[in-house]
Biopython code that builds the backbone (N, CA, C, O; Angstrom):
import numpy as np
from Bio.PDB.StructureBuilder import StructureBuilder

atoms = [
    (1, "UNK", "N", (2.837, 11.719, 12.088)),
    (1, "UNK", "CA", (2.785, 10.702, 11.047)),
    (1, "UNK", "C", (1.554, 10.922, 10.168)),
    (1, "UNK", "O", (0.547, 11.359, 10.725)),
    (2, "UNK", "N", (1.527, 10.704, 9.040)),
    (2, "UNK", "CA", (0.524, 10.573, 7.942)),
    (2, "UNK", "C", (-0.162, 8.971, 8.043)),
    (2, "UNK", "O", (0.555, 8.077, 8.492)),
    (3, "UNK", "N", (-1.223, 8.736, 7.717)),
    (3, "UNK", "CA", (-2.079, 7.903, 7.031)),
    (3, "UNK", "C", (-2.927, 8.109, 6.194)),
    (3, "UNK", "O", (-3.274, 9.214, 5.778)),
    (4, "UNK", "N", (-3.427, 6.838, 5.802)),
    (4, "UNK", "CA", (-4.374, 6.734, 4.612)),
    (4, "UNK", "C", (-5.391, 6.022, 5.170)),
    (4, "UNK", "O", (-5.543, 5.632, 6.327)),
    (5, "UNK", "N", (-6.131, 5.891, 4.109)),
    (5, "UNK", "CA", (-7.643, 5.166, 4.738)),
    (5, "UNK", "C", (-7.906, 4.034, 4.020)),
    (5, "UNK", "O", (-8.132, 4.244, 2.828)),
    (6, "UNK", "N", (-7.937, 3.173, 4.294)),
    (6, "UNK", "CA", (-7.913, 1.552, 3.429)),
    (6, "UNK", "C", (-9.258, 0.688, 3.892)),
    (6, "UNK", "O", (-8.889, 0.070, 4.891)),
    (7, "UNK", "N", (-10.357, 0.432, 3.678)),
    (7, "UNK", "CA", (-10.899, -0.527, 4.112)),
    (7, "UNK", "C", (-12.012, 0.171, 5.426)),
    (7, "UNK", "O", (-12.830, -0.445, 6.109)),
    (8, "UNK", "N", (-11.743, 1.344, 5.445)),
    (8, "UNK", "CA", (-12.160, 1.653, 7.072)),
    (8, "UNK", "C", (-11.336, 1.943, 7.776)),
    (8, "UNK", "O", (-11.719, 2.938, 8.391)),
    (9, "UNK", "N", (-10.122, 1.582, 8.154)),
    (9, "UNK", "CA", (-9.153, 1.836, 8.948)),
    (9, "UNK", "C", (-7.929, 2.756, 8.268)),
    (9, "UNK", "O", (-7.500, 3.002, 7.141)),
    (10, "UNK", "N", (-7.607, 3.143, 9.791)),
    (10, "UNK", "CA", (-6.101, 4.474, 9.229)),
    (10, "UNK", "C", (-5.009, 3.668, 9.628)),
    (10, "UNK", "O", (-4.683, 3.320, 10.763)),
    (11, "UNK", "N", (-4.252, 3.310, 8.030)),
    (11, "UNK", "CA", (-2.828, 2.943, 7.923)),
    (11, "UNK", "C", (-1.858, 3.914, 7.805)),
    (11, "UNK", "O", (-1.760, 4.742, 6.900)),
    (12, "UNK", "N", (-0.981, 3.736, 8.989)),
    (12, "UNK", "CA", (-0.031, 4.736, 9.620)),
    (12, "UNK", "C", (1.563, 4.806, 8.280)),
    (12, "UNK", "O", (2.410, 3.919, 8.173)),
    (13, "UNK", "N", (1.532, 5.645, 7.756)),
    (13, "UNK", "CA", (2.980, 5.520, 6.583)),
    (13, "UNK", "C", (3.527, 6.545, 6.957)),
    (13, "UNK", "O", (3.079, 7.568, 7.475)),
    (14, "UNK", "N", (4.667, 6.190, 6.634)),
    (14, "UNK", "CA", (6.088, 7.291, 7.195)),
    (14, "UNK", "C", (6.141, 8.394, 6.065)),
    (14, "UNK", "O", (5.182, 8.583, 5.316)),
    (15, "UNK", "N", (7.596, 9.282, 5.968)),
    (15, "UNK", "CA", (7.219, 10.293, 5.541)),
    (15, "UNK", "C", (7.449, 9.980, 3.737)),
    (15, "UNK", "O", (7.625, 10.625, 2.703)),
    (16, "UNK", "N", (7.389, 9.369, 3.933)),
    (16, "UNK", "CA", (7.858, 8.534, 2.108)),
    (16, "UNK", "C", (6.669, 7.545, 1.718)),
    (16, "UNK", "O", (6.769, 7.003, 0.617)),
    (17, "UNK", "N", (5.681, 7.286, 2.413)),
    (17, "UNK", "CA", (4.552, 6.665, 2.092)),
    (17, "UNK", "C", (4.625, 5.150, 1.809)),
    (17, "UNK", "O", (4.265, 4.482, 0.840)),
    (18, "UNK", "N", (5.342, 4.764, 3.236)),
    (18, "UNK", "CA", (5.184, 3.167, 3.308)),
    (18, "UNK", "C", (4.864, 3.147, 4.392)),
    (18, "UNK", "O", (5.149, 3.951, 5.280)),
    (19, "UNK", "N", (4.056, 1.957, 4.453)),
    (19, "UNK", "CA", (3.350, 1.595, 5.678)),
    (19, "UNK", "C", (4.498, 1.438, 6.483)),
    (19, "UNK", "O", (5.553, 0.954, 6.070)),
    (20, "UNK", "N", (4.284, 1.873, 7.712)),
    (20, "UNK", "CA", (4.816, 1.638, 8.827)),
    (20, "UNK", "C", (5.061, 0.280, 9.965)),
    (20, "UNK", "O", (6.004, -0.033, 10.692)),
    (21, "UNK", "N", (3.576, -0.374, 9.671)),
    (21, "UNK", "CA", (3.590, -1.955, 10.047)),
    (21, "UNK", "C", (3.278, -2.813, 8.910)),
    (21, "UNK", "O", (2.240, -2.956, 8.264)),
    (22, "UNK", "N", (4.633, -3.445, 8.808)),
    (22, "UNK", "CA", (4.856, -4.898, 7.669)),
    (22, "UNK", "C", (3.627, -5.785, 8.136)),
    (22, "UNK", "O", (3.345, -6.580, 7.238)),
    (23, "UNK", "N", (2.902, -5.898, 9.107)),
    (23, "UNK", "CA", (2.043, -7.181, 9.511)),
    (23, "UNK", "C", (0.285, -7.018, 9.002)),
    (23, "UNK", "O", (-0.699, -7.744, 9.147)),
    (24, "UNK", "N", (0.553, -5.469, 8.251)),
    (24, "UNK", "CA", (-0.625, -4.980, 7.416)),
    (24, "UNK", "C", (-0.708, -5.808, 6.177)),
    (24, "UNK", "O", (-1.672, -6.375, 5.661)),
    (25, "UNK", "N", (0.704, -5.724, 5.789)),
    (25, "UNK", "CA", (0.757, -5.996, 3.941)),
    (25, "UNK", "C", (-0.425, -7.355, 3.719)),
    (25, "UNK", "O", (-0.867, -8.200, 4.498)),
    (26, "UNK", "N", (-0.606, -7.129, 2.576)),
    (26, "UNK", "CA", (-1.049, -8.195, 2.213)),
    (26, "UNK", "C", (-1.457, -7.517, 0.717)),
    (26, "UNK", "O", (-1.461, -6.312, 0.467)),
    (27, "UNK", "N", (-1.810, -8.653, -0.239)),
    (27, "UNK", "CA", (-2.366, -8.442, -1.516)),
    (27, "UNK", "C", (-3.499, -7.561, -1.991)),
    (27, "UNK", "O", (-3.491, -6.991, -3.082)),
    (28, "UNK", "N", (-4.527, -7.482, -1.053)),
    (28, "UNK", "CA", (-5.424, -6.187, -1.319)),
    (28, "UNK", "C", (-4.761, -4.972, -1.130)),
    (28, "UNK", "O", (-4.757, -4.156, -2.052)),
    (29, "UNK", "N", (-4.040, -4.660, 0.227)),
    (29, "UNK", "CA", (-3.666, -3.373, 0.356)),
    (29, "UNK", "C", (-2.387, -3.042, -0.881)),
    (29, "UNK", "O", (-2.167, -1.897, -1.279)),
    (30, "UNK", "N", (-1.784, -4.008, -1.273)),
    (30, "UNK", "CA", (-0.876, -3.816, -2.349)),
    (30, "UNK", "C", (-1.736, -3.210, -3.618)),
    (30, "UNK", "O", (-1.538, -2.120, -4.155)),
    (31, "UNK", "N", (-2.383, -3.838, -3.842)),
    (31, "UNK", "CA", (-3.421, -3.223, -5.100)),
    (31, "UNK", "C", (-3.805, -2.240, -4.837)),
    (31, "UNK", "O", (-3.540, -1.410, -5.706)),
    (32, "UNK", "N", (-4.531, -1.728, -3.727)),
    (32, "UNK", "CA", (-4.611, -0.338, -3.391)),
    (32, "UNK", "C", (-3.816, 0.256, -3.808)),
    (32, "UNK", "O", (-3.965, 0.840, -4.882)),
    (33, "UNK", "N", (-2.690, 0.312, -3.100)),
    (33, "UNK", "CA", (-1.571, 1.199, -2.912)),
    (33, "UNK", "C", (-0.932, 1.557, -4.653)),
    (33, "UNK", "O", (-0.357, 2.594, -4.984)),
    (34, "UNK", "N", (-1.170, 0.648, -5.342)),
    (34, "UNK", "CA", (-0.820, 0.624, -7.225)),
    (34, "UNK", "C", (-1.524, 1.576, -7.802)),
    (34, "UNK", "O", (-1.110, 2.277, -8.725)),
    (35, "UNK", "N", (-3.001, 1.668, -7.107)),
    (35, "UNK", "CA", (-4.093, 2.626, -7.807)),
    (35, "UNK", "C", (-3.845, 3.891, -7.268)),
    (35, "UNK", "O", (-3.990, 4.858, -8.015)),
    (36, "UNK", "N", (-3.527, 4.049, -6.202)),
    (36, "UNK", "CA", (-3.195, 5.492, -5.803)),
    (36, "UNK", "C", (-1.915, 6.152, -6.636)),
    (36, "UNK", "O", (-1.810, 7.339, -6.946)),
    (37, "UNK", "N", (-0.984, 5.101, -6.916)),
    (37, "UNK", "CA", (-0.062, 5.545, -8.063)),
    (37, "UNK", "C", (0.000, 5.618, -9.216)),
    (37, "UNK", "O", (1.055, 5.781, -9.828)),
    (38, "UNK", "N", (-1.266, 5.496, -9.798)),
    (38, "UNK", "CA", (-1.794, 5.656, -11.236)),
    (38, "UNK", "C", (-1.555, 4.055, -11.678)),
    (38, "UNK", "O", (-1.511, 4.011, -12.908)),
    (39, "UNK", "N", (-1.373, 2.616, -11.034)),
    (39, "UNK", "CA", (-0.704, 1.701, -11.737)),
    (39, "UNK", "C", (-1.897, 0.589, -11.595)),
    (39, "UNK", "O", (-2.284, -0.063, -10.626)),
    (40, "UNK", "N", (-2.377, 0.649, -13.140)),
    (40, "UNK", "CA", (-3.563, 0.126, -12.511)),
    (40, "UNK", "C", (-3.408, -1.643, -12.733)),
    (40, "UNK", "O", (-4.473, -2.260, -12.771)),
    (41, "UNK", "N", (-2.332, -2.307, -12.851)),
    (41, "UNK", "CA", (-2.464, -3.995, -12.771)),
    (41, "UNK", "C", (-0.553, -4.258, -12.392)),
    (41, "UNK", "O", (0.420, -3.804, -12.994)),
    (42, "UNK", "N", (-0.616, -5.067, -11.301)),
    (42, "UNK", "CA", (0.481, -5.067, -10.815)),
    (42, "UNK", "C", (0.760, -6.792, -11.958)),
    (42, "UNK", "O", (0.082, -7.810, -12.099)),
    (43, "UNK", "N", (2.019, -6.346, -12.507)),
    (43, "UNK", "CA", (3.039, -7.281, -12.975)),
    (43, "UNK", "C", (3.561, -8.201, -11.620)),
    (43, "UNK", "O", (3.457, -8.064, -10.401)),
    (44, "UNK", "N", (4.387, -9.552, -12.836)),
    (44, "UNK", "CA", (4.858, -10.343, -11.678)),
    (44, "UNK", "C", (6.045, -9.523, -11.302)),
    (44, "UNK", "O", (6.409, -9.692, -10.139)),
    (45, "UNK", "N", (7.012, -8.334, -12.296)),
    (45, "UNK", "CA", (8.060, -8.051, -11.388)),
    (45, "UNK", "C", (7.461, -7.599, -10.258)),
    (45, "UNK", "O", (7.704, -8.191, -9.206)),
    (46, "UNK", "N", (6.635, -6.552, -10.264)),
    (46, "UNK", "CA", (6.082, -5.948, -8.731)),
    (46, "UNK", "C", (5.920, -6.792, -8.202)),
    (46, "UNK", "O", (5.709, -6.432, -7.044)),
    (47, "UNK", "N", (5.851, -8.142, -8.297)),
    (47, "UNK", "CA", (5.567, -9.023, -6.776)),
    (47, "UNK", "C", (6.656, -9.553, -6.538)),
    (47, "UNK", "O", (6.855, -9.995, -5.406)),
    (48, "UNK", "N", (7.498, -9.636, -7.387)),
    (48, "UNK", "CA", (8.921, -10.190, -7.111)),
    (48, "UNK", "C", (9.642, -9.180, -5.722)),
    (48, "UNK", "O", (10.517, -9.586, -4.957)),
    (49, "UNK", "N", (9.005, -7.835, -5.689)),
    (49, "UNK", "CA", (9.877, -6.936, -4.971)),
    (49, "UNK", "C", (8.942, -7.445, -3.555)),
    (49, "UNK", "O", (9.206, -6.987, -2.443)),
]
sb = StructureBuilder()
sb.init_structure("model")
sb.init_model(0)
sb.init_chain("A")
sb.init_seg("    ")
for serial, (resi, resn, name, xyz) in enumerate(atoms, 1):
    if name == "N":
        sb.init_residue(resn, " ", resi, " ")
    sb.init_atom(name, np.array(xyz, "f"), 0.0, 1.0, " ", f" {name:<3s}", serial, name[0])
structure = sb.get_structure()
């Protein structure tokens, strides 16, 4: 498995680059995860998903 490094800690993502444990998510790591994709201000659709 792959991870990333968030905060200090290694978040475990599958081979398509989603986290592996839903009980991580939350609103910081979402913003993270936008900047690593070049997206730098998440819209309300992105929170709709």
């Amino acid at each position: 498995m792959a991870y990333i490094e968030f905060k200090g800690q290694q978040i475990e993502v599958d081979e398509d680059g989603f986290i592996t444990d839903p009980g991580l998510w939350n609103e910081e790591l979402a913003e993270f995860l936008a900047k690593t994709e070049e997206i730098e201000e998440l819209t309300e659709d992105h929170w709709k998903v």
